[in-house]
C-alpha positions in Angstrom: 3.2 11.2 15.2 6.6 10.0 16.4 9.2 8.1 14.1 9.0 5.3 15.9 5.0 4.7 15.1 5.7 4.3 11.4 5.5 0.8 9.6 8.2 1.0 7.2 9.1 -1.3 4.5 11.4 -1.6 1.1 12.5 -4.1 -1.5 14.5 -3.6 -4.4 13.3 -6.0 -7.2 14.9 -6.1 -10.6 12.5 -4.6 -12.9 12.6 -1.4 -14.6 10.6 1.6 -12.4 7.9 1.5 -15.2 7.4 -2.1 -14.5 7.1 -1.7 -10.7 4.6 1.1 -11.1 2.3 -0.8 -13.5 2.2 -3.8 -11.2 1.2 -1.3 -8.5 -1.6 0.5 -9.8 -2.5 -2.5 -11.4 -6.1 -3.9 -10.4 -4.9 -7.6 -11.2 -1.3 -7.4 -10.0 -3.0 -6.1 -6.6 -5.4 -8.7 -6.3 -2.1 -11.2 -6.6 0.0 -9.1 -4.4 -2.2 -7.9 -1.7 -4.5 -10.3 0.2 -6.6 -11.0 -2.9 -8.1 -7.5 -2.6 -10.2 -5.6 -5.0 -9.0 -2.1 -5.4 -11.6 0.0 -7.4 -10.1 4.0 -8.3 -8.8 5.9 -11.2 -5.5 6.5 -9.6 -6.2 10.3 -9.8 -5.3 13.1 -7.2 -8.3 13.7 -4.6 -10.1 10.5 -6.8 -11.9 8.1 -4.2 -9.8 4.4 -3.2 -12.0 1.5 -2.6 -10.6 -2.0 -1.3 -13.0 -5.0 -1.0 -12.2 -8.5 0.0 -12.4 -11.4 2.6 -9.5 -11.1 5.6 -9.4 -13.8 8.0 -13.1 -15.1 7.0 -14.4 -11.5 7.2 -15.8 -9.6 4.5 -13.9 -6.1 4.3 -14.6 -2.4 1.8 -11.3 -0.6 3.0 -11.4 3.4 2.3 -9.2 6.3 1.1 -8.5 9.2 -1.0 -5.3 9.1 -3.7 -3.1 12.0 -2.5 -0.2 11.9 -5.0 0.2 9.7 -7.8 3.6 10.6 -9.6 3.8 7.9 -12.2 7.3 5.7 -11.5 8.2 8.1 -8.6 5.1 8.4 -5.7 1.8 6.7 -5.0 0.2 8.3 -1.7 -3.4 7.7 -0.7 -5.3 7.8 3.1 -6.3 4.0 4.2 -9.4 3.7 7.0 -10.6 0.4 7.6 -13.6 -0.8 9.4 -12.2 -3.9 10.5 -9.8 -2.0 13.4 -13.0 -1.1 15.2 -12.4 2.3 15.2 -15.2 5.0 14.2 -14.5 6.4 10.5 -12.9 9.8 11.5 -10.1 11.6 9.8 -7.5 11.1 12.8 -8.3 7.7 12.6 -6.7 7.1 8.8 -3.5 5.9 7.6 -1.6 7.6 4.9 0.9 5.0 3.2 3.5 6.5 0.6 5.3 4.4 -1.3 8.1 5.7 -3.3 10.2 4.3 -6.0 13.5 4.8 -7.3 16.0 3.7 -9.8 16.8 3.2 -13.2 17.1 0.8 -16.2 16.5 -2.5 -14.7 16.5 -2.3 -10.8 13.8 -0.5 -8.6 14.0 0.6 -5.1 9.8 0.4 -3.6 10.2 2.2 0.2 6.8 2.6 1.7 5.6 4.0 5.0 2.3 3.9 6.9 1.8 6.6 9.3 -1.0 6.9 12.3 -0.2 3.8 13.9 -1.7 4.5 17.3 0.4 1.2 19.1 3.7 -0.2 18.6 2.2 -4.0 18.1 -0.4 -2.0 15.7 2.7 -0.5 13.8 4.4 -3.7 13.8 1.2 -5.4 12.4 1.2 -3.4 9.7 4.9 -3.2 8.9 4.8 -7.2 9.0 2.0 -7.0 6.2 3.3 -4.5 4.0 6.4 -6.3 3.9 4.9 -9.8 2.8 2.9 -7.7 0.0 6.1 -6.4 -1.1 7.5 -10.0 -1.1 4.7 -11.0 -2.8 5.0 -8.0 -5.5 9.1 -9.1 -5.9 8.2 -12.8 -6.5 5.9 -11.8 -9.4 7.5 -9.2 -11.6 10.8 -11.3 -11.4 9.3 -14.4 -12.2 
C-alpha cells in the first residue's frame, strides 16, 4: 500500500492522555464523536469490534477485530463495512491506528487508515476522521 493511499489525521487537544483515551474507548463519548455510532467490544487484543448506526438514511453494523490496545499510547483495530459495496474479504479491511502522545495536560491523537483502494476514497475517509477528531476536541475541552 503506497503512502500516498493513507487517510491521515491529528489534533492535539488539551486534556491529559488519560482523558483522551477514556473518551476514545468510551461507548458514549463515541456515540457523540463519531456519527452517532454504536460501538459494541471489550477493547481487548483479537476481541471482536461492532459498529451499528444510521449513515446518510442507511442502516449500517461496521466490522473489525481490536489489534493493539495500549492504554493512553495505541488503539488499532481492522474496520470492513458493508456500505462500500465491497464483498467482506480480508484485503478488503481498513486497519486505522490511532496513537497518542503527550503529557500532563496536552495530547497529541495521530490516526491513520490504511487500504484505501482510491485517492477520492482516501480522501473520503481522511475528511471523516478529521471532523470526528474535531468533534472529539470540541468535547473534552468544553
Amino acid at each position: 500500500m503506497s503512502d500516498d493511499l493513507l487517510a491521515k489525521a491529528s489534533i492535539t487537544v488539551a486534556v491529559p492522555p488519560a482523558k483522551a483515551w477514556h473518551a476514545l474507548v468510551d461507548p458514549a463519548t463515541i456515540k457523540q464523536c463519531m456519527f452517532g455510532t454504536d460501538v459494541i467490544t471489550d477493547w481487548r487484543e483479537g476481541s471482536p469490534i461492532v459498529w451499528k448506526g444510521e449513515w446518510k438514511g442507511k442502516s449500517y453494523e461496521d466490522k473489525g477485530v481490536v489489534l493493539q490496545c495500549k492504554p493512553e499510547r495505541v488503539l488499532q483495530y481492522t474496520h470492513f463495512s458493508p456500505l462500500s459495496g465491497q464483498p467482506d474479504k480480508a484485503e478488503n479491511y481498513h486497519t486505522v491506528t490511532i496513537q497518542l502522545s503527550g503529557e500532563r495536560d496536552q495530547t497529541h491523537i495521530s490516526l491513520v487508515q490504511d487500504n484505501n483502494p482510491t485517492k477520492q476514497a482516501r480522501d473520503h475517509s481522511q475528511k471523516n476522521w478529521e471532523t470526528m477528531l474535531a468533534g472529539l476536541k470540541q468535547f473534552l475541552e468544553r
